[in-house]
N, C-alpha and C positions, 0 to 999 in steps of 0.2 A: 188982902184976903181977910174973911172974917176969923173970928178965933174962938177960944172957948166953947160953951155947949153947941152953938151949929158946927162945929169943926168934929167933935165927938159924934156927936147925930149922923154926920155926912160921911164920918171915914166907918161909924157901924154898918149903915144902910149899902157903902159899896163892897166892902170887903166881902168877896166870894159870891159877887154877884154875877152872874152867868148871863142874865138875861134883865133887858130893862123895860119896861112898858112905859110907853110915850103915847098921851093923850086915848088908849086904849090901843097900841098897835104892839104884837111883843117886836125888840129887838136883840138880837145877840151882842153881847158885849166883844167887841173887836181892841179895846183897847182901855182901862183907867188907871188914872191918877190922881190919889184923895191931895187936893188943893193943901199949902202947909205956908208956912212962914217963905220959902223962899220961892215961889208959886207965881209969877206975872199973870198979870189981866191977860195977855193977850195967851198966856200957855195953852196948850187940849189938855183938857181933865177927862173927859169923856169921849170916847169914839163906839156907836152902836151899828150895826147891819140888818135890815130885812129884804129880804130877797136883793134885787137894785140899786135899794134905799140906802144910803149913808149917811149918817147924821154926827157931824161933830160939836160938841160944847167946850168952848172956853172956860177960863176960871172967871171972866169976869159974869159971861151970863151965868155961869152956877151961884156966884157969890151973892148972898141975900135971898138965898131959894128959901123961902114959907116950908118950914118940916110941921108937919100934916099928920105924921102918927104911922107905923107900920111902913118905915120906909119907904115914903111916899112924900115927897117934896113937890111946891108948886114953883117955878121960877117966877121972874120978873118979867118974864115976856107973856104968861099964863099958858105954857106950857106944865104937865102936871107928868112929873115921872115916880115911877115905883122899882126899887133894884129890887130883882128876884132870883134865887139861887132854883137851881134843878129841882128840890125836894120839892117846891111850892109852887109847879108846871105839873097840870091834870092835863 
């Protein structure tokens, strides 16, 4: 897993994140964990919910995510997520 400033970048944008927007859909966060040194490619970092919808990410698809500005990461697959807390759900 990577280290340093996307390692900061990525544990700000999830910490107390409630909600995550995927490609424009919100989902509820069902489940994180900020990627770290002891962290395998194949771990879940990510587990989200929209209605039906479940969507899990790996550390290996998060690792090398494009940070974008405003907690807003694009992946390597060009999936494009934004973690968002309550306050910032109009």
């Amino acid at each position: 897993m990577a280290t340093g400033v996307y390692m900061s970048n990525l544990a700000s944008a999830m910490h107390n994140a409630d909600f995550v927007l995927i490609d424009g859909i919100v989902f509820e966060t069902e489940y994180m964990r900020v990627p770290d040194d002891d962290t395998s490619a194949d771990d879940v970092v990510l587990e989200v919910k929209s209605g039906d919808t479940e969507i899990m990410y790996t550390c290996q698809e998060m690792d090398g995510a494009q940070h974008l500005g405003e907690g807003v990461y694009r992946l390597k697959s060009g999936e494009q997520l934004r973690f968002l807390s309550s306050a910032t759900i109009h």
